[in-house]
C-alpha positions in Angstrom: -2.3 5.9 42.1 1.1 4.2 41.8 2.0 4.0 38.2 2.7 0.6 38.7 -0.5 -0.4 38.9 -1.4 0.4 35.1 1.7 -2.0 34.0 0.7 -5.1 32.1 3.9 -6.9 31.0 7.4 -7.0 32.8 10.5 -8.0 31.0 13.3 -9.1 34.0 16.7 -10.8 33.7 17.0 -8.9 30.1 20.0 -6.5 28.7 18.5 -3.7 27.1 19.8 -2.0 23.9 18.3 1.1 24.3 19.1 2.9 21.2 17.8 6.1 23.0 18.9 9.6 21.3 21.5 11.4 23.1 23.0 8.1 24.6 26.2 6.7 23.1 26.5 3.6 21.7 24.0 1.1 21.8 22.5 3.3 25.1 23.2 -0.3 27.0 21.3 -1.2 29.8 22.7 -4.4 31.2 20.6 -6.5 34.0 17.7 -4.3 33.5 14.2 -4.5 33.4 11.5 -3.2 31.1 7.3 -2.3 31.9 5.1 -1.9 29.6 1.5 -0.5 29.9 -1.3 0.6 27.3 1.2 -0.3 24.4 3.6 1.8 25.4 7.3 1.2 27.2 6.1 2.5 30.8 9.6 2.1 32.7 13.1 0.6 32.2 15.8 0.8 34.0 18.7 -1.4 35.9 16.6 -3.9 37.9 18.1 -3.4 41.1 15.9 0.4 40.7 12.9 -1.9 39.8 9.7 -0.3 41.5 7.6 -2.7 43.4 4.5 -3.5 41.8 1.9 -6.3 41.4 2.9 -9.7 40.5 -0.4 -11.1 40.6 -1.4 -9.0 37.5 1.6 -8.3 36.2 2.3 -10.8 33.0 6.4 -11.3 33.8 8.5 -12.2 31.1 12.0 -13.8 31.9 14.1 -13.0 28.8 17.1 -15.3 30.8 19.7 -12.7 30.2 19.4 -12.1 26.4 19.0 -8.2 24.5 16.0 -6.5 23.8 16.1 -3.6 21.0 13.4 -1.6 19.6 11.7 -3.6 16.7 13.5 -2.8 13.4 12.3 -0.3 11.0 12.9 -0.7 7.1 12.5 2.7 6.2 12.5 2.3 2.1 11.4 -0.8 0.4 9.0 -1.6 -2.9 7.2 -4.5 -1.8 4.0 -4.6 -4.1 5.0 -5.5 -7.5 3.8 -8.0 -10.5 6.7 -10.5 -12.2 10.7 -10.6 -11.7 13.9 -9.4 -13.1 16.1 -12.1 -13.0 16.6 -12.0 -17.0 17.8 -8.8 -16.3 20.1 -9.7 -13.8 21.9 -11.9 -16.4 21.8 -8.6 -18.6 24.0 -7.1 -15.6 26.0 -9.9 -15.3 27.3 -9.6 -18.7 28.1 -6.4 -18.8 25.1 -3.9 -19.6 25.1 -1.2 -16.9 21.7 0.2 -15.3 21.4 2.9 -17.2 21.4 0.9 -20.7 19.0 -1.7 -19.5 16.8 1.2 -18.7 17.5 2.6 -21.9 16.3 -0.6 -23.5 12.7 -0.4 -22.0 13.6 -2.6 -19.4 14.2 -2.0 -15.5 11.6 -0.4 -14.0 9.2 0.0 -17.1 9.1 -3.7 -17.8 8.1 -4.1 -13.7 5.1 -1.4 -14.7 3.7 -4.3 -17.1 3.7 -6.7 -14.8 2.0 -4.5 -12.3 -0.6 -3.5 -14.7 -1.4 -7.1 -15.5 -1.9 -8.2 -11.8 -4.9 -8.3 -9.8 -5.1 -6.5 -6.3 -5.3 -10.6 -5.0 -2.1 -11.5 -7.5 0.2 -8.5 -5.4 -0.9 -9.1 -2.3 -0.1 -13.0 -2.6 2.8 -11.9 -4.1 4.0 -9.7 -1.6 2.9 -11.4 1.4 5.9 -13.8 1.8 8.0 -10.9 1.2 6.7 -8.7 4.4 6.8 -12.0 6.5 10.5 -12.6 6.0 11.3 -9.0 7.1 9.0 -9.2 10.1 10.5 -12.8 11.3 13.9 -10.8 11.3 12.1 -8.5 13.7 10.8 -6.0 11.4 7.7 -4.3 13.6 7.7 -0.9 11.3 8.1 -0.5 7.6 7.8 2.0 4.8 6.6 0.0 1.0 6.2 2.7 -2.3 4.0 2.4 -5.1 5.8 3.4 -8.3 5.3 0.5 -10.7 1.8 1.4 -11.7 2.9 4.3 -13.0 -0.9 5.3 -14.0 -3.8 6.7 -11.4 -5.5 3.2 -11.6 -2.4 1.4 -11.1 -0.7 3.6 -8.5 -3.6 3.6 -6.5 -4.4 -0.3 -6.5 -0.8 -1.0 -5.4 -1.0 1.7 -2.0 -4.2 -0.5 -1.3 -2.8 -3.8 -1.1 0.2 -1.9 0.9 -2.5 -0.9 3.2 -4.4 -4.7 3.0 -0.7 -6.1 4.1 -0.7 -4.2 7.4 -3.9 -5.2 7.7 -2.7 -8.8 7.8 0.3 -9.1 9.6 1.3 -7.0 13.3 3.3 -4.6 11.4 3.1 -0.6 11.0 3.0 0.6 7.3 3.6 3.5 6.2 3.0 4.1 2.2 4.6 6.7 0.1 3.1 7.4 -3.7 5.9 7.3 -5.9 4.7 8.4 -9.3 7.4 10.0 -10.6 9.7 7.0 -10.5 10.0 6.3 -14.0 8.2 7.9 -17.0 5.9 5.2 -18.3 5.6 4.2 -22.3 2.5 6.3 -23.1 4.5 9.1 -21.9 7.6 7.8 -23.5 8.6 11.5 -25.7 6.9 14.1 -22.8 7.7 14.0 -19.4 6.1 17.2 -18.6 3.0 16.2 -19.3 3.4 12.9 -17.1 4.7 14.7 -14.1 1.1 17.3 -14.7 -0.5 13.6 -14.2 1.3 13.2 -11.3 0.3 16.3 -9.7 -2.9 17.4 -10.8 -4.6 13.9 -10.8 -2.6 11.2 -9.3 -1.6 13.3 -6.0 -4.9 14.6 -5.1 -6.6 11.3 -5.5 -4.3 9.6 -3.4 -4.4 12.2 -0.9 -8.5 11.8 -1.1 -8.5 8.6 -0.8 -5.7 8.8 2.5 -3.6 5.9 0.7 -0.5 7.5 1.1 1.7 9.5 4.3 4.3 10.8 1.8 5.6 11.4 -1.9 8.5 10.5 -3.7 10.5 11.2 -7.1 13.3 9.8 -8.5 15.6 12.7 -9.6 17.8 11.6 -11.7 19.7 11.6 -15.8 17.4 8.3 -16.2 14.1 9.7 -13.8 12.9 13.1 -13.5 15.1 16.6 -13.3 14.9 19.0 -10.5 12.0 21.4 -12.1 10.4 18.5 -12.1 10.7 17.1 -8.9 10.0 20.8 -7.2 6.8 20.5 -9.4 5.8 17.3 -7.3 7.3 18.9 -4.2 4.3 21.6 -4.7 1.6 19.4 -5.1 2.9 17.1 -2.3 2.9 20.2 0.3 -0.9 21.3 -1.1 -2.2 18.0 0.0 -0.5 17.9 3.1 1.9 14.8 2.3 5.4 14.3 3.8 8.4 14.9 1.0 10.9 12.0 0.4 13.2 11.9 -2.4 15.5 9.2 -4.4 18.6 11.5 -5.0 22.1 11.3 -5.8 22.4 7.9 -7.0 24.0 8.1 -10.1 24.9 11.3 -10.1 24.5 14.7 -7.9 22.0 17.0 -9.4 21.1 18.5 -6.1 18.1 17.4 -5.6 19.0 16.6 -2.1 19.1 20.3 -1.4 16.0 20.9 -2.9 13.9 18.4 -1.0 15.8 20.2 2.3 13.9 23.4 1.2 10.8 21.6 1.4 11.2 20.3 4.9 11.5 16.9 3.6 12.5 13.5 5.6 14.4 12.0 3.9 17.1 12.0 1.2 18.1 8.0 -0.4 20.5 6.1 -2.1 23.3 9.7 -2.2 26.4 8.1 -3.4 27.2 11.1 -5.1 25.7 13.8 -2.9 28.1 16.5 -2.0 28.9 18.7 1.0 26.4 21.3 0.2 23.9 18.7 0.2 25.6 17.4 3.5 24.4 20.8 4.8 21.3 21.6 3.5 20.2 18.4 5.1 21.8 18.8 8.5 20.2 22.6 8.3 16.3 21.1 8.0 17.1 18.1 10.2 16.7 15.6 7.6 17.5 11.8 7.4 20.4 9.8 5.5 18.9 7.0 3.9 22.1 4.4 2.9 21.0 1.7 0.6 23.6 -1.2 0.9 22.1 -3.8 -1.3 21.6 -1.9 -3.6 25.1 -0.5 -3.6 25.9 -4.6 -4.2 23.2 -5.9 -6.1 24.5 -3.5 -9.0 28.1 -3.4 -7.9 28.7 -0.4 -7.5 31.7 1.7 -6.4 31.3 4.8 -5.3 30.5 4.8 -1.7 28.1 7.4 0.2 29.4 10.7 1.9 29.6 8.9 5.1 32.5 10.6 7.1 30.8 14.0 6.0 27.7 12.9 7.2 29.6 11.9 10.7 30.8 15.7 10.6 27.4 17.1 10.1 25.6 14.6 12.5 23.4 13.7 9.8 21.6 10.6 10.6 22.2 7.9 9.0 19.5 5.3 8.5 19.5 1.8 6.8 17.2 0.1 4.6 16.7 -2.7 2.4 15.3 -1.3 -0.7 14.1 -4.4 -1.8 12.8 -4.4 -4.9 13.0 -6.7 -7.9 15.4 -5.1 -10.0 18.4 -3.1 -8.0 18.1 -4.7 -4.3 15.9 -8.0 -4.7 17.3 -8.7 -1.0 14.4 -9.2 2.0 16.8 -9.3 4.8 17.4 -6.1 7.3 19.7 -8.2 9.1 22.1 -9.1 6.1 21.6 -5.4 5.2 23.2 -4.4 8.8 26.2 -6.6 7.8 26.5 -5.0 4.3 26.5 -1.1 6.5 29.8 -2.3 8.4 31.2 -4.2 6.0 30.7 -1.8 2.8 30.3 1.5 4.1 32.2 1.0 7.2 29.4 1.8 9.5 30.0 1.2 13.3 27.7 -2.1 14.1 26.0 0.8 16.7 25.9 3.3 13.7 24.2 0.6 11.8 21.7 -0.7 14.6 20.5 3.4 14.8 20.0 3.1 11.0 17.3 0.4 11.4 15.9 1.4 14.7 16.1 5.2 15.8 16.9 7.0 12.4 14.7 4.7 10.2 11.6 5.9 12.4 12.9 9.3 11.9 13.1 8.5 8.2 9.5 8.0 8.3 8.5 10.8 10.2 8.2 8.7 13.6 11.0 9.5 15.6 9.1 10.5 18.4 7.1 7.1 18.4 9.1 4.2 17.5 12.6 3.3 17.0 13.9 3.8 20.9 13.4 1.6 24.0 12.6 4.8 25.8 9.7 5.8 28.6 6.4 7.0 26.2 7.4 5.4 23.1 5.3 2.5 21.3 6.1 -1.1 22.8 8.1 -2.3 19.5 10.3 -4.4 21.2 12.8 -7.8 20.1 14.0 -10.2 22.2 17.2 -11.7 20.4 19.4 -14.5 21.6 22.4 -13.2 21.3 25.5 -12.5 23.9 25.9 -8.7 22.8 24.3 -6.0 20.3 27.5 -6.3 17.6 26.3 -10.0 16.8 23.0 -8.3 14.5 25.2 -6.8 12.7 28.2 -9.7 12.6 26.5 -12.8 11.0 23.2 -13.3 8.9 21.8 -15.9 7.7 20.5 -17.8 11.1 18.0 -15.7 12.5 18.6 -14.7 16.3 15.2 -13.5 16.7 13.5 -14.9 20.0 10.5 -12.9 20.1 8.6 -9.8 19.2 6.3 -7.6 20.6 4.1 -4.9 18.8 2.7 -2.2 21.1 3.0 -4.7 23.9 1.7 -8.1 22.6 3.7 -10.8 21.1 3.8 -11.6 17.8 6.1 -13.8 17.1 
C-alpha cells in the first residue's frame, strides 16, 4: 500500500524549521511540505519531491508561505503553587540578596504555606492561566515540579493537579517530585532526617502512586549538600525515576558531576559549574538546562559556562523557570530573547534549547522536539518572515496555529 494513503493532514506553501539533530542551523526547509499521519510527522520534504497522494481525503493545509517549528518545550517550570512573592521582590529591590531572604524564612518556605493552605481546586485555578499563556506562545510539551509542599500530603496533592492540568488543556506534562527543594520548618535544625522523609516515604509513594517521571534536589549552601542529594539519587534509581538536579547556582559544589554518575538528564541553573562538570556531563550525554529569567529576575552576574559547553557539545536547553519567587516570568518566547541577548546564544542555539534539547531535557528526545519522519506531530505555524524573529522581539505573539500529535489546538 502506498504510504500515502495512511496521511491525514498536508501542510503545503510552508518553510519548515526543522530543528532536526545533525542538521546545522535551524535544519531549514524552505517551500516545503509536511504529512502527517496517526499523530505522527509522516513525510516532509521540499514540495517539488512531494509524493502524489489523495486529495480527496487528504485535509490540506495552506500555511501561505509562513515557518513551521516543532511545538516548544519548557523543560523546567514550577507551575502549581498557593500565594505570591511580590513583597519579596521589594525585599530584592532594596537590597537583601537571595540568600538572606531565605535566611529570613522567606523564599521558598513562605511559598510552602501558601501551598499548604490551598485546596487541590485553589492550585489548579491558580495555575491554569499560567499553563495557558505558555501554550498560546506555542508551548505543546512541558515539564511543572512539585516542591512547595514540602510534606508527603502536600507534595503529592500538587503532582495531581500537575497531572489534572494536562488533563485540561492539549499539552504533554511531564512532573518531577521535588522534595528536596528546601528544608521545611518542622525540619528547621535536621536536614537529615527530612531528606530520610524524602526517600523512604515521600519517593516510594509518589512512585506508587505513578505522579511523578523524575526527581529533583536543589544542591546547594541554602538547599541540600551532595551526601544528601546522592541519598535521593538512591531512592530515585530504586523506584525507577529519571534524575534531574538544580546545581551550580550560587555556587559549584559538584553536584553536577554527581548527577552525571547517576545517568541523569539534566543539570539547571550552572552559573558556576566548572569544566569538570562540563565533562562529566558531556561523558553521560546529559542536558544543559540555562535559566535566563532567572539570571534577570535576581540580577545576577555571573553568566553560565556557555563557550565550554560549545566545546564539549553539551546541549544547551532553555527554559522559563517560572516560579513565584526567582523567575515569576510565563513567556518562552521572551525567555528566547533573554538566551541571545544575556548569554549570547545564537537565535538557532536558542530555538534548539526550547525545541530539540528541551525534549531531551525531559527524557523525550526521541519523540518530540524535531520536525523529523516518526516523531510526534507537535508542530507551530508562526507568522513570521524567518526563524531569528522568535528569538528577536516578544511581546506580540507570532503564533498562527498549533497542532498536538496532528490536531489543531489553537
Amino acid at each position: 500500500m502506498n504510504h500515502t494513503q495512511q496521511w491525514q493532514s498536508l501542510f503545503i506553501n510552508v518553510n519548515l524549521a526543522t530543528m532536526a539533530e545533525g542538521l546545522s542551523g535551524y535544519g531549514t526547509i524552505e517551500n516545503a511540505a509536511l504529512a502527517i499521519a496517526d499523530g505522527k510527522i509522516a513525510w516532509l520534504g521540499k514540495i517539488n519531491d512531494l509524493p502524489s497522494y489523495d486529495k480527496s481525503v487528504v485535509q490540506i493545509i495552506d500555511g501561505e508561505g509562513q515557518w513551521l517549528t516543532p511545538g516548544l518545550v519548557d523543560c523546567h517550570t514550577h507551575l502549581v503553587y498557593g500565594g505570591n512573592r511580590a513583597n519579596e521582590f521589594e525585599m530584592r529591590l532594596q537590597g537583601k540578596s537571595y540568600q538572606e531572604i531565605a535566611n529570613a524564612g522567606g523564599g521558598i518556605v513562605s511559598t510552602v504555606t501558601a501551598t499548604r493552605a490551598a485546596s487541590e481546586q485553589e492550585l489548579l485555578d491558580s495555575a491554569l492561566p499560567r499553563l495557558q499563556s505558555l501554550h498560546q506562545q506555542g508551548v505543546t510539551t512541558l515539564e511543572i515540579k512539585s516542591g512547595y509542599g514540602l510534606d508527603t500530603i502536600n507534595e503529592i496533592k500538587m503532582l495531581k493537579v500537575a497531572g489534572q492540568l494536562a488533563e485540561i488543556l492539549p499539552i504533554t506534562v511531564k512532573r518531577t517530585f521535588l522534595g528536596a527543594h528546601a528544608l521545611p520548618l518542622e525540619y528547621k535544625d535536621n536536614s537529615s532526617a527530612y531528606i530520610d522523609l524524602v526517600c523512604e516515604e515521600m519517593i516510594p509513594e509518589v512512585a506508587k502512586q505513578k505522579l511523578a517521571d523524575a526527581i529533583d534536589v536543589f544542591c546547594e549552601s541554602i538547599g541540600f549538600d551532595l551526601a544528601q542529594t546522592e541519598q535521593v539519587f538512591k531512592a530515585a534509581h530504586k523506584h525507577n525515576l529519571s534524575i534531574k538536579v538544580h546545581a551550580e547556582q550560587l555556587s559549584n559544589l559538584g553536584a553536577t558531576e554527581l548527577a552525571a554518575s547517576y545517568n541523569a538528564l539534566s543539570s539547571d541553573h550552572i552559573e558556576f559549574l566548572d569544566e569538570t562538570g562540563i565533562k562529566a556531563m558531556a561523558a553521560s550525554g546529559m542536558t544543559a538546562v540555562l535559566l535566563p529569567g532567572a539570571f534577570y529576575f535576581l540580577r545576577e552576574t555571573k553568566l553560565p559556562p556557555i563557550e565550554l559547553l560549545r566545546k564539549y557539545n553539551v546541549p544547551m536547553a532553555i527554559a522559563t523557570d517560572a516560579n513565584p519567587g526567582t523567575s515569576p516570568i510565563h513567556s518562552l518566547q521572551l525567555m528566547l530573547n533573554m538566551a541571545c541577548t544575556f548569554f549570547r546564544l545564537t537565535p538557532a542555539e536558542a530555538l534548539a534549547g526550547v525545541t530539540r534539547n528541551g525534549a531531551k531535557a525531559l527524557g523525550l528526545g526521541d519523540i518530540k522536539g524535531q520536525l523529523a519522519v516518526g516523531f510526534d506531530a507537535d508542530i507551530a505555524l508562526w507568522n513570521i518572515s524567518q526563524p531569528a524573529e522568535l528569538c528577536y522581539q516578544f511581546g506580540v505573539n507570532p503564533l498562527r496555529q498549533l497542532f498536538r500529535s496532528g490536531k489543531q489546538v489553537i
